[in-house]
N, C-alpha and C positions, 0 to 999 in steps of 0.2 A: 504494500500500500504506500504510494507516493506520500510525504510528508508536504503540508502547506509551509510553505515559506513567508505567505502572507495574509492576513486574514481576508478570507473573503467576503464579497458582501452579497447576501441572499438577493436573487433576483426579485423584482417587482414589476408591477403593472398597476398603469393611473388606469382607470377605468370612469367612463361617464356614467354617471345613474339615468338612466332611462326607464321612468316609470312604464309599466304597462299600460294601456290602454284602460281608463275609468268602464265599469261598467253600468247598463243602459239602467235607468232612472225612468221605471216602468209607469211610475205616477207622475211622472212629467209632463212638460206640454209637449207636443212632439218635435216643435222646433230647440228643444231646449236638451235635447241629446245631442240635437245636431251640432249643436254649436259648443259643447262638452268636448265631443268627439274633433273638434275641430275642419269638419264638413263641411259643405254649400247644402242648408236647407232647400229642400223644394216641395213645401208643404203640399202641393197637389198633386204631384207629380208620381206616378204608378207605375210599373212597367209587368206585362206580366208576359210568361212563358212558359209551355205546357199546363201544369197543373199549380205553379208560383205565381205568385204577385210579390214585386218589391215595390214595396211604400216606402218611399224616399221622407217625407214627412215624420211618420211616425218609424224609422229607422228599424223595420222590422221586414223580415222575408215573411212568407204563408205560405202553406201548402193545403190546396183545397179549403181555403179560408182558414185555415188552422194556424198560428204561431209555430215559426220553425224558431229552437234556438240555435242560434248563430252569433259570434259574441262579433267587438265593436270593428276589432282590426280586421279578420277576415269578410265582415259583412259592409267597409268601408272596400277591399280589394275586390267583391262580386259587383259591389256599383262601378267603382273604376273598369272594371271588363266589359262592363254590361253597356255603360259609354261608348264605349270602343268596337261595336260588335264586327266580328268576323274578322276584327285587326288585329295583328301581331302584338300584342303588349310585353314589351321585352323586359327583362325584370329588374334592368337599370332603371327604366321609368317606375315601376311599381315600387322599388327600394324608394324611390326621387319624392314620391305621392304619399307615400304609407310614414315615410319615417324621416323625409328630407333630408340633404347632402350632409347636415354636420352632424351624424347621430351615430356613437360607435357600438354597434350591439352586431352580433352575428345575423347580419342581413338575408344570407342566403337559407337560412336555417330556419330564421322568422316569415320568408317568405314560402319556403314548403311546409311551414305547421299549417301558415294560412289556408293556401291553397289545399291541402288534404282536410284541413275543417270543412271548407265549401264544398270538396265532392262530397264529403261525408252527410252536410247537412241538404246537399240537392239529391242523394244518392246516385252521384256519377263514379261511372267506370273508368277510371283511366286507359284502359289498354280498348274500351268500343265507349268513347266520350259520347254524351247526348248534348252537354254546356260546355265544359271545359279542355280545351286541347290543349297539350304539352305540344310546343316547338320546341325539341329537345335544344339545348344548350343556348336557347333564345329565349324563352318566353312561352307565354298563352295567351288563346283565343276564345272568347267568347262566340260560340257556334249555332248556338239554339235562337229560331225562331223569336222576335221578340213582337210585342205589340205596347202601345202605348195605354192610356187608359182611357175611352171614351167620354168618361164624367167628369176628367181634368180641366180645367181652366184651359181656355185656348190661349195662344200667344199673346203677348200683348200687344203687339201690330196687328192682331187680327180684327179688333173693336181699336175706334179710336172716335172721339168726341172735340169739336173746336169749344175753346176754351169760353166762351159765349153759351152755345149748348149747355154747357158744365152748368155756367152761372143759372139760366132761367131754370134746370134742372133742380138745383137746390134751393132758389129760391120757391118753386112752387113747390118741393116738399115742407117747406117750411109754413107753407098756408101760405106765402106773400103773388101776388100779382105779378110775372114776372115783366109786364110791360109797363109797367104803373105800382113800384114799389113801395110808393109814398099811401096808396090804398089801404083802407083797414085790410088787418089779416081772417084769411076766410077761416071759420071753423071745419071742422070735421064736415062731409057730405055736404059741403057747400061748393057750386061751380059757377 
């Protein structure tokens, strides 16, 4: 056994603390996980495909109307894919989305637990995917059919009101005259 000639000094490692992911706050409002979670709310917004719906709002998957659980970080990477459909999401970008450039945790590791949550909570087959393709040594595809939600809110270019409209708008729900303001104000069932 070689003899130290000098004391050595024990290896180390700085490590960043990188909390987990907060879990979902089921009596919340539903934009208020969102923004927990550090998200783009989109309170009306639904996507559904086969027998899921992803309600973006209230930050929950379903399965035939039923809550699937799926915790915050994988169910932040199903929407990122879902965005993306039938595109390569290479898993620099998903590292870049889920955990941004300055964060040292074992990236590659955090992104296959993710990704095997999601198949497990869609129940997808990796080797005959219905949602989720592996591009090996790239990334993943979101592959499945999507549909948007009928009862959604349409765009907001899709209505649009000159700012005059607006005004008489709210003036006659206020009871006021909108052509003659200075008018007494009408009661209920008065025209």
């Amino acid at each position: 056994m070689p003899q130290r000639t000098q004391k050595e000094k024990p290896l180390t490692f700085k490590l960043r603390h990188c909390p987990s992911p907060p879990l979902l706050d089921t009596e919340a409002a539903p934009d208020q996980n969102c923004r927990r979670l550090g998200v783009v709310c989109m309170p009306g917004k639904k996507i559904r495909f086969d027998n899921f719906e992803l309600d973006y709002g209230r930050f929950q998957l379903y399965r035939s109307g039923e809550p699937v659980r799926l915790e915050g970080l994988p169910l932040q990477l199903l929407m990122f894919l879902i965005e993306n459909p039938r595109q390569l999401v290479t898993r620099e970008q998903i590292a870049d989305k889920l955990w941004g450039k300055d964060v040292f945790v074992d990236v590659e590791q955090g992104i296959n637990t993710a990704i095997r949550k999601v198949r497990m909570a869609l129940e997808d087959d990796s080797a005959q995917p219905q949602y989720l393709q592996t591009v090996v040594g790239r990334g993943y595809r979101f592959v499945a059919d999507i549909h948007g939600d009928a009862d959604a809110p349409a765009p907001a270019d899709a209505f649009s009101v000159s700012p005059e409209d607006f005004g008489r708008a709210i003036m006659a729900a206020a009871g006021l005259d909108p052509h003659d303001p200075k008018a007494p104000r009408k009661g209920r069932g008065e025209s």
